[in-house]
C-alpha positions in Angstrom: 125.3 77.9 132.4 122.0 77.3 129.9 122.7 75.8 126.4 122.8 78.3 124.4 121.3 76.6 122.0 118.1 76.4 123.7 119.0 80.2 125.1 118.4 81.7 121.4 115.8 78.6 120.4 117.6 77.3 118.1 118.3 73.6 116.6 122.2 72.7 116.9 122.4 72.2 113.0 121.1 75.9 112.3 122.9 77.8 110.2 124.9 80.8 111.2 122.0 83.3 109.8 119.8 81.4 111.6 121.7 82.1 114.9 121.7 85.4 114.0 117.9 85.6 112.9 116.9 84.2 116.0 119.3 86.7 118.4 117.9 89.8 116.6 114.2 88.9 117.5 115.0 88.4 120.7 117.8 91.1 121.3 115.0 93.6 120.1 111.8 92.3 122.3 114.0 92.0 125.5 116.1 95.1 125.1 116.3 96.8 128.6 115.0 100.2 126.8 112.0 98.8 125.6 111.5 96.8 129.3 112.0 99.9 131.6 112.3 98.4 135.4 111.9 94.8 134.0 114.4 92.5 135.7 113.4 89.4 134.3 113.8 91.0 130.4 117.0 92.3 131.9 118.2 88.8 133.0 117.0 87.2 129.9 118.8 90.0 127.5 122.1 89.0 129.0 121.4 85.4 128.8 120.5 86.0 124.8 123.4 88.2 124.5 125.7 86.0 126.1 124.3 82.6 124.3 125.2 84.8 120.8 128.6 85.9 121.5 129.0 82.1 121.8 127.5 81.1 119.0 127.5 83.5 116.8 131.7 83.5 116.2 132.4 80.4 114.6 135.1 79.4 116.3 133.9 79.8 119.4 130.7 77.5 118.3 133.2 74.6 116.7 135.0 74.4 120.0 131.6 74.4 122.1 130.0 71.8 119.9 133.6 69.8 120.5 133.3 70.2 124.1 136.4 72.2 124.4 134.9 74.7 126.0 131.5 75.7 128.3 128.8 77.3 127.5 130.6 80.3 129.1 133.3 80.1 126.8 135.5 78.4 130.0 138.4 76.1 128.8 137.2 72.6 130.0 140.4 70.0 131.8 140.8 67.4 129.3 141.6 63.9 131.4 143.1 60.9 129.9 141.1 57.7 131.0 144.2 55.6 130.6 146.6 53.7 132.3 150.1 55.7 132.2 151.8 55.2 128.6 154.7 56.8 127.2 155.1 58.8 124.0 158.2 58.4 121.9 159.9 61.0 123.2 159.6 59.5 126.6 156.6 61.8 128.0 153.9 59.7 130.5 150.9 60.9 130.6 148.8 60.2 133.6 145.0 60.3 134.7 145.2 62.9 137.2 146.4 66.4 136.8 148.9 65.8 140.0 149.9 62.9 137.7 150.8 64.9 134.8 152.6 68.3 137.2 154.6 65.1 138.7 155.9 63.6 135.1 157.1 67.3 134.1 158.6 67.7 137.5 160.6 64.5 137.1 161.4 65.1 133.1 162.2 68.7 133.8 164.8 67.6 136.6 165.9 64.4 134.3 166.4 66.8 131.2 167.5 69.8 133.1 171.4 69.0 131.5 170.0 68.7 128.4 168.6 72.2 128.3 165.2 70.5 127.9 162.5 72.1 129.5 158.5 70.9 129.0 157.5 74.1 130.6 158.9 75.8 128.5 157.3 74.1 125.5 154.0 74.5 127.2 152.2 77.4 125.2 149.6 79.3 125.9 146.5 79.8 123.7 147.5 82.7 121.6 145.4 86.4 122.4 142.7 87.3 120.6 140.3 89.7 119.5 136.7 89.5 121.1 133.8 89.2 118.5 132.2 92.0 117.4 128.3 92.8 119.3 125.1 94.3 117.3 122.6 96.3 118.1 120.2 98.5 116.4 118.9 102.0 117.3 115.9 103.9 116.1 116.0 107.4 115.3 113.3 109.9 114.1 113.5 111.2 110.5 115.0 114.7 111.7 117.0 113.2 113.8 118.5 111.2 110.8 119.2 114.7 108.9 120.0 116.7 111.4 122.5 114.4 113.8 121.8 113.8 117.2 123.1 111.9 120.6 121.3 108.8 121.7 122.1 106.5 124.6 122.1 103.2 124.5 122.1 100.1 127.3 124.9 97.4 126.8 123.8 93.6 127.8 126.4 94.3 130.9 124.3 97.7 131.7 126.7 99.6 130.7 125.5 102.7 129.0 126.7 104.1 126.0 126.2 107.7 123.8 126.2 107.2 120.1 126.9 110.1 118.0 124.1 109.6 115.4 126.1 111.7 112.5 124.1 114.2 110.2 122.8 112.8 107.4 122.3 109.0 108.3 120.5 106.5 106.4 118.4 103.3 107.2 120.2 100.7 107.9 123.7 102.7 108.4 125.8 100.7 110.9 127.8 102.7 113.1 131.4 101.2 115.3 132.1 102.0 118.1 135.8 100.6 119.2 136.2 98.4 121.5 133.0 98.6 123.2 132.4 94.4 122.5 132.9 91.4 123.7 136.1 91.0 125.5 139.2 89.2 124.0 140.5 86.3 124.8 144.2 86.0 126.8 144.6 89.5 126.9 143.2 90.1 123.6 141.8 93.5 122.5 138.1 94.2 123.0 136.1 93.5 119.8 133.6 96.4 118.9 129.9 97.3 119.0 128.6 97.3 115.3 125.2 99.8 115.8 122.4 99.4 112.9 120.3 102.3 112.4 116.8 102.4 112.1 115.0 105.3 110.7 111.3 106.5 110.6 109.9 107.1 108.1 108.1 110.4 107.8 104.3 111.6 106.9 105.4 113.3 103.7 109.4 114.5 104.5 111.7 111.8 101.4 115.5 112.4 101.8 116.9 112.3 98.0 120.9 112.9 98.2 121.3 115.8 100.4 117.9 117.5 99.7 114.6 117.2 101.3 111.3 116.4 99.4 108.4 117.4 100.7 104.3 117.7 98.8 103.0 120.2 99.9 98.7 121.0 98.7 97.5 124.7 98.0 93.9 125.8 97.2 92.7 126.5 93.6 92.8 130.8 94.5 96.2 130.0 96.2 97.0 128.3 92.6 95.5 130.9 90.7 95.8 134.3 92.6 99.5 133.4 94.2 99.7 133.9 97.8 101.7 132.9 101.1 101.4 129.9 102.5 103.1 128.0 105.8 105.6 125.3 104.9 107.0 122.7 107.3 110.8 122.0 107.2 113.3 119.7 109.7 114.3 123.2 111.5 110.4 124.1 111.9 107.3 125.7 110.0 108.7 128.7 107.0 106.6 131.2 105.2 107.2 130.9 100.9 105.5 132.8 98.6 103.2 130.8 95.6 104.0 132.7 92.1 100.6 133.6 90.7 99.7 130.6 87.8 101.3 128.0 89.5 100.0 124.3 88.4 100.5 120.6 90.5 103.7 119.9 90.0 105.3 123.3 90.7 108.9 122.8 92.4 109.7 125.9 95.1 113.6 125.4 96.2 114.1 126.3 99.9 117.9 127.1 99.8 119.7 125.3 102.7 116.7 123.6 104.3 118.2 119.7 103.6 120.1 117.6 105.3 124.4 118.7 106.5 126.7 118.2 103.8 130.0 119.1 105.2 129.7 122.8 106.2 127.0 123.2 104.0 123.4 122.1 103.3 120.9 121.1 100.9 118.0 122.6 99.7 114.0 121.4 100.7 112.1 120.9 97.1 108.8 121.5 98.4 106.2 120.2 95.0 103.1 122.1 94.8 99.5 119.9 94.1 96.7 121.8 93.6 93.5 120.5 95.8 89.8 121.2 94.9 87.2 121.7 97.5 86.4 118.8 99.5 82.4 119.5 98.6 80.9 120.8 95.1 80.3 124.8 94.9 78.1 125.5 92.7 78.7 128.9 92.2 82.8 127.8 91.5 80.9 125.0 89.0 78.7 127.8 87.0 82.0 130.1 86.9 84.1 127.3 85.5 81.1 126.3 82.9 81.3 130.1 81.7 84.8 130.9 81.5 85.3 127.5 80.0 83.3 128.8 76.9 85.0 131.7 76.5 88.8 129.8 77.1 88.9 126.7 76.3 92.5 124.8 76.4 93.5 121.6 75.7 96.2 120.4 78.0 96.6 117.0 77.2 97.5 118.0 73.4 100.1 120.1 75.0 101.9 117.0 76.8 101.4 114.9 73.4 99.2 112.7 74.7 96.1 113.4 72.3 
């Protein structure tokens, strides 16, 4: 097996973060979804994943860097180097594992009257959980609001769907039970802690439950009223701009947000008036007129003069 150590590219002093730091960046660039047919990523994302599932659980590192265990997480034997010597309850401990099976063979027969019984006393490493594994999954806005199903490739190639739920937000971490690393001696499975990422979108904000969205109308749209076509997560709608309306006019869309519970928000869609990309100068001599003739001072209205 590869250090894992060099595996993730890190120093063997680096922090725990820093473990973590360095699997992320390489979990995401070798991820078999983003290297369709590539068996070399493939190979190299189970190396990564394997080298943090090490590392990454503390334990697990302090008995690596003890050399307790491999770099697969394998119990290494432990040999004694010494001549036979007893301990003070008359145990002798040999060199050789056919050394040691032979003592307990010959004390297990010698105590046997006694009731005393080293297999017995023997005890297994105790089960345990296996560590968690994380992963991150990107989502489009919509799909954020709305809920979807995405699948997703495990470092074994295992494939998973996650049940994105309505109404999820960046950096949301989903857990799905018992889908990590296995546990040790019979141990329960740890699980699969999923971080999503969401897109941002060209003018959709989500703000609680409801959907903001700018959306520009002419100056005769403004002026005159009129209908105009207005994009929401469930497709384009129709709404109707009140005669008089200024930037900064709020039309509610009533149920157009995101799921809450068997209900849904509303879409705030915010009106900005836009001018003409190019000077008129027929608009310019109407304006200079009517201006005369109605002149109104906004600003002195908003306290500002």
């Amino acid at each position: 097996m590869d250090d894992p150590y060099k595996v993730l590219g890190v120093a063997r002093d680096a922090t725990q973060d820093q473990i973590k730091s360095a699997y992320r960046k390489l979990a995401r660039s070798l991820h078999p979804d983003l290297n369709p047919n590539n068996k070399q990523a493939e190979e190299r994302f189970k190396k990564v994943s394997a080298a943090y599932d090490l590392l990454g659980d503390t334990a697990k590192r302090a008995r690596f860097d003890a050399g307790e265990i491999d770099a697969s997480g394998t119990e290494r034997m432990r040999q004694s180097h010494r001549a036979y010597t007893d301990d003070p309850s008359g145990f002798r401990f040999g060199n050789s594992a056919e050394d040691i099976f032979s003592e307990l063979l010959r004390r297990r027969n010698k105590g046997r009257s006694a009731g005393w019984n080293p297999f017995e006393q023997a005890q297994e490493r105790p089960a345990a959980k296996g560590a968690d594994s994380e992963y991150s999954l990107k989502v489009t806005f919509a799909e954020a609001v709305m809920g979807t199903t995405k699948r997703i490739t495990l470092p074994t190639g295992k494939h998973l769907d996650v049940k994105v739920p309505p109404g999820t937000r960046d950096g949301a971490k989903l857990r799905l039970k018992g889908q990590g690393n296995a546990g040790r001696a019979g141990g329960p499975s740890g699980d699969a802690l999923i971080e999503m990422r969401v897109d941002s979108h060209p003018f959709f904000t989500l703000d609680g439950h409801d959907i903001l969205a700018t959306v520009p109308v002419t100056l005769p749209e403004a002026v005159l009223g009129g209908k105009v076509t207005v994009p929401t997560v469930d497709g384009k709608v129709t709404v109707t701009v009140p005669p008089g309306s200024n930037s900064g006019t709020v039309l509610r869309l009533k149920g157009k947000g995101a799921p809450n519970g068997k209900t849904r928000g509303d879409q705030l869609v915010t009106l900005k008036v836009m001018l003409p990309d190019r000077p008129d100068s027929e608009l310019e001599h109407f304006l200079k007129t009517w201006s005369a003739k109605y002149p109104y001072d906004v600003r002195a209205k908003a306290g500002m003069d």
